[in-house]
C-alpha positions in Angstrom: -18.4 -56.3 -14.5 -17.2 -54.5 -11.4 -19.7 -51.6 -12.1 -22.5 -54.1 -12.5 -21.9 -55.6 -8.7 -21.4 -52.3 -7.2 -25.0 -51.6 -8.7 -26.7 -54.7 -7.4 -25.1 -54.0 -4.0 -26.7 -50.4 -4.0 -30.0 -52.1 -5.1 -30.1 -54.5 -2.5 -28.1 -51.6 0.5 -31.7 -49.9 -0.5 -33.9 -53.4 -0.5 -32.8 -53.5 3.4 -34.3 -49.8 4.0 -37.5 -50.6 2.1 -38.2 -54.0 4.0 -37.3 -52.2 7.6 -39.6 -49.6 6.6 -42.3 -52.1 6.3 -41.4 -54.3 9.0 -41.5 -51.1 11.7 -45.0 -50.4 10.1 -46.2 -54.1 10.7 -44.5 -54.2 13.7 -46.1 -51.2 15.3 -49.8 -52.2 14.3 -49.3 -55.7 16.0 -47.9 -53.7 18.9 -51.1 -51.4 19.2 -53.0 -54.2 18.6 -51.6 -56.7 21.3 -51.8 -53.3 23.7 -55.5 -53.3 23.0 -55.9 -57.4 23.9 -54.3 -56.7 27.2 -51.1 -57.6 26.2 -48.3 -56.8 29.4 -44.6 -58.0 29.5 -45.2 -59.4 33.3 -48.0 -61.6 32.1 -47.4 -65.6 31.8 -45.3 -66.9 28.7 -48.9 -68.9 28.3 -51.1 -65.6 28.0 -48.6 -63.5 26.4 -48.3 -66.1 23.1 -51.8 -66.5 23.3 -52.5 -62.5 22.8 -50.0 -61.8 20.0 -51.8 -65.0 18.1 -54.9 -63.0 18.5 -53.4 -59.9 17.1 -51.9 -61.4 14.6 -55.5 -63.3 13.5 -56.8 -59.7 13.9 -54.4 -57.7 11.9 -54.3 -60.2 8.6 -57.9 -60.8 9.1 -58.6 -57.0 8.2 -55.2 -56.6 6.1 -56.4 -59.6 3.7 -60.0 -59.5 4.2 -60.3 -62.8 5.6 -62.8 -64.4 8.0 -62.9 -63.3 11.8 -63.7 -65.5 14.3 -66.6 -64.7 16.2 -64.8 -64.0 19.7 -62.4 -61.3 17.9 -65.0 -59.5 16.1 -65.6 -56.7 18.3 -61.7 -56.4 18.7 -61.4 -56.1 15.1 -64.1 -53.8 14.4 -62.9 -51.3 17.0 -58.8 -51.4 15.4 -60.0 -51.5 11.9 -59.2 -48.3 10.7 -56.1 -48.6 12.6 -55.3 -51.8 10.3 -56.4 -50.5 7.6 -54.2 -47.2 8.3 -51.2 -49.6 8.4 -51.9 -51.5 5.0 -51.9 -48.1 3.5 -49.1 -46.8 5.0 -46.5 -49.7 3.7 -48.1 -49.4 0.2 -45.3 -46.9 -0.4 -42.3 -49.2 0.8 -43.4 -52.6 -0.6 -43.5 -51.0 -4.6 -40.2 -49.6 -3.9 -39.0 -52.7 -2.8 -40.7 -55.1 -6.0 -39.6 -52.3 -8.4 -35.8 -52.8 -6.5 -36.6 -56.7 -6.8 -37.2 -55.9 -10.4 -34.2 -54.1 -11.0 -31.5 -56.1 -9.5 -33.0 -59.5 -10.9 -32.9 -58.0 -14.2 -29.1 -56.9 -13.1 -27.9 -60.6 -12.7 -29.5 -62.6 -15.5 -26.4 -60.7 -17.6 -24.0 -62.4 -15.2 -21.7 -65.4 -16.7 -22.8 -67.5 -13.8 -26.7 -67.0 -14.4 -27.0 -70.3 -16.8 -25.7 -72.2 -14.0 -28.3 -70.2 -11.6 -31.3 -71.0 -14.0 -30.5 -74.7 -13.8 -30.6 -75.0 -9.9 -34.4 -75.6 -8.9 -35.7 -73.5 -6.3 -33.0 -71.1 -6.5 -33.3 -67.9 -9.0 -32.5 -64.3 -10.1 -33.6 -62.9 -6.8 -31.9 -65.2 -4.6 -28.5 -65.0 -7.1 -29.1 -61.0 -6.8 -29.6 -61.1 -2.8 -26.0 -63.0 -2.5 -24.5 -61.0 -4.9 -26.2 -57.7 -2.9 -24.7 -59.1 0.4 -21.2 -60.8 -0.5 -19.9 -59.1 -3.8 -17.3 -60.1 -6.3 -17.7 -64.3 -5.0 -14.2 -64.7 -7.0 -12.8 -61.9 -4.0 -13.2 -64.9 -1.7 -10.1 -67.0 -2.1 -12.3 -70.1 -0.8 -16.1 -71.4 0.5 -15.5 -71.3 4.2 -14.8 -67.6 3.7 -18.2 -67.1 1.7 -19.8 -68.8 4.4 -19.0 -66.7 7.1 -19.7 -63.8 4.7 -23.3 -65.0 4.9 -23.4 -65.8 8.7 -22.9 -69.9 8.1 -19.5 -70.8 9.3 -18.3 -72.7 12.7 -16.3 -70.1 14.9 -14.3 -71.6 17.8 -15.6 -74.6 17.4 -19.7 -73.0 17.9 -21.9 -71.7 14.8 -21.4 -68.7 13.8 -24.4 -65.9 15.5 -24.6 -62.6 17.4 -21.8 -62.4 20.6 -22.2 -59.9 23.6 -18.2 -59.9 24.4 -16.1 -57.7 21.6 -13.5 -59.4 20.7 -15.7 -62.5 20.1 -18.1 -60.2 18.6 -15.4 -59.2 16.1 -14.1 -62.9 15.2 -17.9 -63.8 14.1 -18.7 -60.2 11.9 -22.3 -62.0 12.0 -25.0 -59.9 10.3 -28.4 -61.2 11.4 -30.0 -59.6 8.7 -27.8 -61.0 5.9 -28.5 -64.1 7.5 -32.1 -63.9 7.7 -31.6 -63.0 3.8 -30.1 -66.1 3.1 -32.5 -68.2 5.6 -35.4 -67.4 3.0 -33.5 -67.9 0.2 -32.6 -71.5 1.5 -36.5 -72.0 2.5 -37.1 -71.4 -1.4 -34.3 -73.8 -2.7 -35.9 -76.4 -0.1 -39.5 -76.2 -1.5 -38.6 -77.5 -4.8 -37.3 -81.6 -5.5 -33.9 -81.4 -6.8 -30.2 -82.5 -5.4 -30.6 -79.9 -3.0 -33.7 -81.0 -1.4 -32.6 -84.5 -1.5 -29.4 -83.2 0.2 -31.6 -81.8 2.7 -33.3 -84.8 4.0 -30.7 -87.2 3.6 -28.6 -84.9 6.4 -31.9 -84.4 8.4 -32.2 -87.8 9.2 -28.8 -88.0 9.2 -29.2 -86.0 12.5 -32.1 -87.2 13.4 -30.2 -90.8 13.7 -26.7 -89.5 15.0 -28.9 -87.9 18.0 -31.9 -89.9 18.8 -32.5 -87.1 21.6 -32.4 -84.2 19.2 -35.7 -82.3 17.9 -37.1 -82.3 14.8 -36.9 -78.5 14.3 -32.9 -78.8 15.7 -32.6 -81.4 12.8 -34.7 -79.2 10.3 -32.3 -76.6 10.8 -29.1 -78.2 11.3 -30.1 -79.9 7.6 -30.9 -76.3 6.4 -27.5 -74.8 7.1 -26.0 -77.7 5.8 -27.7 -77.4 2.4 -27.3 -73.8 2.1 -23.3 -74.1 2.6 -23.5 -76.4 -0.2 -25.6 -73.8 -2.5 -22.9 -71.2 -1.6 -19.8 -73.6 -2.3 -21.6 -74.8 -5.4 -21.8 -71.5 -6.6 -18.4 -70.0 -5.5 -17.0 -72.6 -8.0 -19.5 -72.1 -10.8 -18.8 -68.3 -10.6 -15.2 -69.2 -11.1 -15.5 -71.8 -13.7 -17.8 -69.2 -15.6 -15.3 -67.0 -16.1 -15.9 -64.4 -13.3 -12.4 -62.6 -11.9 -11.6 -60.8 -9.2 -8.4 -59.9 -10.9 -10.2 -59.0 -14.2 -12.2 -56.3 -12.6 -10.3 -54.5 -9.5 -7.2 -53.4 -9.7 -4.9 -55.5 -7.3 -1.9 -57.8 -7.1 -3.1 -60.3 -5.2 -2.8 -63.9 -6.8 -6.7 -64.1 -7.8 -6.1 -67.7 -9.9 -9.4 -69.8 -9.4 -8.7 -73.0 -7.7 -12.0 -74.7 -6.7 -10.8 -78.1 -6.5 -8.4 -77.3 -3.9 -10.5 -75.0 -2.0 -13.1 -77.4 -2.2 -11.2 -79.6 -0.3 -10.4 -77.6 2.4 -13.8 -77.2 3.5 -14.6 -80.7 3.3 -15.4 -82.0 6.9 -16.7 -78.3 8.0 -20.0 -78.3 6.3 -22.3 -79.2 9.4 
């Protein structure tokens, strides 16, 4: 079993390299794009929003074939091979990364804990694999709150858990945006489909929404979010336990590895905001 997470971390450690690869190639054809609009960093906030929405139009407008608008035509048809340039060029990347996506969902569908996966709507192989990719063993975590600040989701000195400037504070929150961001999408996925999740969702979004009559609906969204993806993660720290996974079982150590969900369970209770 040990071999089988070292492999789906590899997988996913080369995942990350594919999807930078394509994000520097979008990135850089919106950037010569924007350059081309007039874009400047000393324009207005007003004017500077309002030319990266016109690249943007621009770049998946010729990307995806779809309909320009009449006022970015000539734009377009001047930086169309330059689009089309791009698309090409992250051909390469994006088939490594679905033949990587192939590989590691493949990878945990053997798991013990993949019948309880399969039941969860909105949340599957890739998103099991992506958590597996980013955390490890899950029974190596002797409770929830220490899987959720694996993933970027727990409360730090009393503030959420994000990047910090100052070292030592820095240290204390070992927040990885990009695992984060992982987890973000695989949240947005659990969230699209009706199930105890989604219902979980909402109830806490207007939860907040009521607690904090002044607070915004995106603050609420998001706030309702996390809150629903600590409960994925605890839900599935304690499945992976129950299903038989062990720490113990598959590295050599002493440490006391006995499962005790219940308890650790009820330690995090009150923290899951």
């Amino acid at each position: 079993m040990s071999s089988l997470i070292e492999d789906i971390k590899e997988l996913q450690k080369d995942r990350r390299d594919a999807l930078k690869m394509q994000l520097r190639i979008d990135n850089s054809c919106r950037a010569k794009v924007r350059r081309f609009l007039g874009w400047q960093a000393d324009l207005p906030e007003k004017k500077r929003k309002a030319i990266s929405t016109d690249a943007k139009t621009i770049v998946e407008g010729i990307q995806k074939e779809k309909p320009m608008p009449d006022c970015l035509k000539d734009a377009a048809a001047t930086l169309a091979s330059w689009c089309l340039m791009s698309r090409e060029a992250r051909c390469p990347p994006e088939a490594c990364r679905r033949d990587l996506e192939r590989r590691m969902t493949k990878a945990v569908m053997s798991l013990p804990v993949w019948p309880w996966v399969e039941a969860v709507k909105g949340f599957g192989p890739l998103g099991l694999a992506i958590i597996i990719g980013e955390a490890g063993d899950l029974s190596a975590y002797a409770n929830p709150g220490k899987l959720w600040k694996r993933m970027g989701l727990a409360v730090i000195d009393g503030k959420a858990q994000g990047k910090r400037t100052d070292k030592e504070e820095a240290a204390r929150h070992g927040y990885d945006p990009q695992r984060r961001s992982a987890f973000w999408t695989i949240t947005d996925s659990l969230l699209r489909q009706r199930g105890p999740f989604k219902d979980m969702y909402d109830a806490r979004k207007a939860y907040e929404l009521a607690r904090d009559p002044e607070m915004t609906k995106i603050h609420a969204h998001r706030r309702a979010q996390r809150f629903a993806g600590k409960r994925l993660l605890r839900d599935l720290w304690t499945a992976w336990r129950a299903a038989g996974h062990s720490f113990c079982e598959t590295q050599e150590t002493t440490a006391d590895c006995s499962p005790s969900p219940t308890r650790a369970v009820a330690q995090t209770k009150g923290t899951d905001a």
